[in-house]
N, C-alpha and C positions, 0 to 999 in steps of 0.2 A: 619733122615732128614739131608742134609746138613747145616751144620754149619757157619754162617753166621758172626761170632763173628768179628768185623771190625779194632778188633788190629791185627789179622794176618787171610786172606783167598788166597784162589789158586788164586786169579785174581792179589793182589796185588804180590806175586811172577810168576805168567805169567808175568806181565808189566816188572819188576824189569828184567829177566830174555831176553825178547825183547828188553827195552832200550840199555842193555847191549851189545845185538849181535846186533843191528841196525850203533854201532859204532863202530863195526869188520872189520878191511877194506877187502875191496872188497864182503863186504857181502850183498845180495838181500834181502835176507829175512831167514837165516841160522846164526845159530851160527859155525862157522868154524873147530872152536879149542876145540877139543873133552876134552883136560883138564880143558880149561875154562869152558864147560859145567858141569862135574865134582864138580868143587871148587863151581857154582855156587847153583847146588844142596845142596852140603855139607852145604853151606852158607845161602839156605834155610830152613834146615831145625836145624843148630844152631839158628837160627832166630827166627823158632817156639818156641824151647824150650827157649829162653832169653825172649819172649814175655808170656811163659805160657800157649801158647795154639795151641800144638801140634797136639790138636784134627782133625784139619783140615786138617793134612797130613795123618792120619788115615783114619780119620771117613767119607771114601769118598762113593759115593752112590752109589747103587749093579751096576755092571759093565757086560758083556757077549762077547765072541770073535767073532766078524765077519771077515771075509776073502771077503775085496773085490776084483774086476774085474783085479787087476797083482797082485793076491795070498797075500796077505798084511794082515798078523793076527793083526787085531786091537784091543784094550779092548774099547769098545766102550757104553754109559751108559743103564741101559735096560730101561729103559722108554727116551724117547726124545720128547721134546718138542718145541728146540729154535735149529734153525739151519740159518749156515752162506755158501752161496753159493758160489762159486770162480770162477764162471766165468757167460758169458750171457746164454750161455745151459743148467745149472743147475738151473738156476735160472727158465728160461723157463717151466721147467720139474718139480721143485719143487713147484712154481706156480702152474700147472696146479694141483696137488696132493695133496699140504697140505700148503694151503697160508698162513695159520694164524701162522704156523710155522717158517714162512720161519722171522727172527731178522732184517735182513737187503739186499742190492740187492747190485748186481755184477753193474748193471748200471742203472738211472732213468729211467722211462717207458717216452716214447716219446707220443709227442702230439698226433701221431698215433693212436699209443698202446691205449692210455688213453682210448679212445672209449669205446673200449672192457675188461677195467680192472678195478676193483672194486676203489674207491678211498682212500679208506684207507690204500692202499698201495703205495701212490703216494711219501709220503713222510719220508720213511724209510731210515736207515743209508744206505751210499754208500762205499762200499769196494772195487771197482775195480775188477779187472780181472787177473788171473796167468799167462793165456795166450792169444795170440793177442793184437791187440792195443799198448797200452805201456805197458803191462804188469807188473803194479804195482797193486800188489795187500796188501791192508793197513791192515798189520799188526796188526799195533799199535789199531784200529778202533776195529778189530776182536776183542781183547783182551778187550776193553772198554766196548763191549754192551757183551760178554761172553756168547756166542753159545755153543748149551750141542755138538754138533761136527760139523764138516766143509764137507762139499759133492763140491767131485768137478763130473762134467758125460760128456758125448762125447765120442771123440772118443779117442782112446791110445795113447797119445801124447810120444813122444822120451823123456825117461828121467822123467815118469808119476811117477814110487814107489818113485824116490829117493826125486823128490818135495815134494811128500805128507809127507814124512817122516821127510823133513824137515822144514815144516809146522808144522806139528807137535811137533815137536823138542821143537822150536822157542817159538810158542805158549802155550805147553801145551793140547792141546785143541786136541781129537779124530779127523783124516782125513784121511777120505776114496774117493776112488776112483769108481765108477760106471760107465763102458763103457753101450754107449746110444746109439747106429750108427742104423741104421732102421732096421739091421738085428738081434738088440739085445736090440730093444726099448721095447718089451713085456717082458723081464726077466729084465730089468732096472724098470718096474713099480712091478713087484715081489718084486723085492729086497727090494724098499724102503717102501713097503708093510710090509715086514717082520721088517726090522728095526723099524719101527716106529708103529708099531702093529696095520694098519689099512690092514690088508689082506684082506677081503672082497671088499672096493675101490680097491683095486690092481686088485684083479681078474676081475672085472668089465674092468679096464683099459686095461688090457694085455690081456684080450678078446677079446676086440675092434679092438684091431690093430693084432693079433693073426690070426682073422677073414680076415681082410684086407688082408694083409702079404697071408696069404693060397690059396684067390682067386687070386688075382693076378699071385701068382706062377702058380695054375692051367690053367689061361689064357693066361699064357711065356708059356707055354710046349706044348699047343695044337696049336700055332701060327707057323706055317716053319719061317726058318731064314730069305727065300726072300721074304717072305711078309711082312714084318716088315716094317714099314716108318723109315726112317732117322728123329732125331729130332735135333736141334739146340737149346742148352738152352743157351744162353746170357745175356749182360747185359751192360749199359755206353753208354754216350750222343750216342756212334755212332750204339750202337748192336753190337761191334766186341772184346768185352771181355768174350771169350766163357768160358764152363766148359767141360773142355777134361775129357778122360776117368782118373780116378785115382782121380778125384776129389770128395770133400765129398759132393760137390752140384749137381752131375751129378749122385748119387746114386741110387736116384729116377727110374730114364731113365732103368736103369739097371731092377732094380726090375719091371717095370710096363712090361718091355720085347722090347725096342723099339731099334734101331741101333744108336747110339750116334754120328750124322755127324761131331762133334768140334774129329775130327781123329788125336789127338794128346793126345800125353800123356800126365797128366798136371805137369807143374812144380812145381805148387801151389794147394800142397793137399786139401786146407782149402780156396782157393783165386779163379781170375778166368786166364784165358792168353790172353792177349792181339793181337789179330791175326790180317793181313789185311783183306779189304772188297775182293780181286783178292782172296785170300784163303775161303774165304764162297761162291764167285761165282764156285769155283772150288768144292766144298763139294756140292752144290746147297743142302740143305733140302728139305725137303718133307714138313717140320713143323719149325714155329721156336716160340719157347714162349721166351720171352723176361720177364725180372726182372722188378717191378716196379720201374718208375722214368727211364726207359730208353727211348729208341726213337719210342715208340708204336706211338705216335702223325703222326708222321714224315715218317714212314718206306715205307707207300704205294706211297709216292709221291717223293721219293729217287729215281732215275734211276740207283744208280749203287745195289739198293737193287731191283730194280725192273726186274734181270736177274737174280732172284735166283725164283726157284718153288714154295716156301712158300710162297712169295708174288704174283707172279701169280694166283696162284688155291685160296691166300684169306687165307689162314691155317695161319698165324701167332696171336697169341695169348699172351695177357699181362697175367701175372701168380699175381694169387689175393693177396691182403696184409689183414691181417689185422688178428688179434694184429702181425702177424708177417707174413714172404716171405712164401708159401706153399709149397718151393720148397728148401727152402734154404736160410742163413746170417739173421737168424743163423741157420743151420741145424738143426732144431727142431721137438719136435712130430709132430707139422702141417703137415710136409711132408706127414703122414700117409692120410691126408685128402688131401695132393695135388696129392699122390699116384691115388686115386681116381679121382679128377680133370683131371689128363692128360689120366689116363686110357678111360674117358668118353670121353675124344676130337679124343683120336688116334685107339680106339677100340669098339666105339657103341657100336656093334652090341653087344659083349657081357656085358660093362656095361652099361650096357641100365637100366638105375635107374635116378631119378629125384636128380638131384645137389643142387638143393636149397636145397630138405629135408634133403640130406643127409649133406650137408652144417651145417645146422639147428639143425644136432644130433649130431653134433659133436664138435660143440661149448657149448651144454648145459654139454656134458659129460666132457670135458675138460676145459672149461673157465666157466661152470656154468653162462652161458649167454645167455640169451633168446632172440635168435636172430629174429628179422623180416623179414617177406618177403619182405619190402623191402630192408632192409640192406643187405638181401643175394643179393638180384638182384643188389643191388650197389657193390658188393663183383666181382659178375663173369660179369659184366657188357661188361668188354672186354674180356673176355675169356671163353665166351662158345661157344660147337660147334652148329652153327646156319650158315643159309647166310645172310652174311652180304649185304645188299645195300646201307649202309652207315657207315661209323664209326661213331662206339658209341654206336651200336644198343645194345639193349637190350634184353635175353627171355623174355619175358610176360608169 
């Protein structure tokens, strides 16, 4: 067991050890000065022995090496129970997998969110985020509620081992990294299967989207290039903040097999680009789904949106929320389910399957949430493939 004896444990030298690099200049979240790390160990563990109870730098609890997703040998604890997220995609992903696990959140769940998300998670510590936003992610917090390790997932961010390592450093505290991108979202629910000894939920999960992921491919490969529709994914008061190719929200697009008409590269891997309306009249779409909270209200009754095809022929479509975007911000499992969503808009014929149900099974597997038909029907409300003769219609 670990040893709890409250004149000397790892949590009061993590803090001691934080405080100390928190007023290292120029420091984020790193202790800098590889000797003051050093001294401070040494200092540690003269400490133990002045206090008599050295047992707690010993007598630590059985450990095992993982290697995560940038090669990173970790000792990481064999049983885990309390884990701290480090951004909103882990947190996502950890949610969905082992919530009671999950010590505290990268961000509050939004009034949105809350719908669909149990409430006793409503009010858990908040640690911010490593990356995006302002990128503070609270140290100090980590260290106070004492996560048996830190998961961050997504995608490979520039500069990923040397953070986590020094996260680590800082804290004391086991951090790994798990890449989660939709091409490696099924070996991302393995993984934390494996760590956390729930392999059986894993299999289940990384079946699911395994499942998904395979038809999909099968229905890119039997489609010729020039049948493919142009799709416009957007987003912002006006619809002209696309997601070019190279973005992590136009991924989707990719995988379902469709022609990405936002024909720029994006400068913002993770964001979207800000384009004129004269540039989408020039791409003119075939399709165009729009981000929630954008100009769905508005688009049919726009004239300079109304010389693009997608509004002509009726094809534009609001992309569903809830607890999160289907499609992206944050690029999360959802996607796997909005994969499905836009495959059923821009390809019937072959997924030709009922979107409520499959709406409906994919929230029980994932959110453990028993969704209703009506809830589904207020989910795809504006985005299923139907004709419309009015906005707002609904499937029945």
């Amino acid at each position: 067991m670990r040893n709890t004896n409250a004149g000397c444990n790892a949590g009061f030298l993590r803090r001691l050890i934080y405080l100390i690099s928190k007023n290292t200049p120029n420091s984020k979240f790193i202790i800098h000065n590889l000797r003051l790390q050093a001294a401070l160990l040494c200092f540690a563990v003269l400490l133990g022995l002045v206090s008599g109870c050295t047992s707690t730098l010993t007598a630590e609890a059985p450990t095992r090496t993982f290697i995560d997703s940038v090669g990173r040998e970790v000792q990481i604890p064999a049983e885990i129970t309390k884990i701290a997220p480090s951004g909103p995609y882990a947190q996502v992903i950890l949610y969905t997998f082992a919530p009671d696990m999950l010590l505290g959140l990268s961000e509050p769940f939004t009034r949105r969110q809350r719908q669909f998300i149990e409430e006793k998670y409503f009010d858990l510590p908040v640690y911010g985020r490593l990356y995006g936003g302002s990128g503070t992610f609270n140290l100090e917090e980590i260290i106070r509620t004492s996560p048996d390790i830190i998961i961050d997932m997504g995608e490979r961010m520039y500069g990923i081992s040397d953070d986590m390592d020094s996260i680590q450093s800082s804290t004391g505290i086991p951090a790994i990294f798990i890449e989660a991108t939709i091409g490696t979202m099924a070996e991302a629910y393995d993984m934390l299967g494996d760590i956390l000894g729930m392999e059986t939920q894993a299999a289940e999960m990384s079946g699911y989207i395994r499942g998904v992921m395979d038809f999909a491919e099968e229905v890119k490969n039997s489609i010729p290039f020039d049948e493919r529709p142009s799709v416009l994914h957007s987003q912002g008061e006006y619809g002209t903040e696309v997601s070019g190719r190279g973005s992590v929200h136009s991924e989707a697009l990719d995988f379902v097999g469709v022609i990405n008409a936002a024909d720029i590269e994006s400068m913002l891997a993770t964001g979207s680009d800000e384009v004129s309306m004269e540039q989408i009249i020039v791409w003119n779409p075939d399709i165009v789904v729009l981000a929630p909270d954008s100009n769905f209200g508005e688009i049919y009754s726009d004239p300079l949106w109304a010389q693009v095809s997608a509004v002509q022929n009726r094809r534009v479509y609001e992309i569903p929320f809830g607890p999160y975007n289907w499609l992206g911000r944050p690029p999360s499992v959802q996607r796997v389910l909005g994969m499905l969503w836009l495959g059923n808009l821009v390809y019937p014929e072959y997924y030709d399957f009922d979107m409520i149900e499959k709406t409906k099974e994919f929230y029980m597997l994932f959110f453990r949430y028993d969704l209703s038909g009506d809830e589904a029907h207020a989910l795809l409300a504006n985005s299923t493939l139907i004709d419309r003769h009015h906005l707002g219609s609904v499937e029945k």
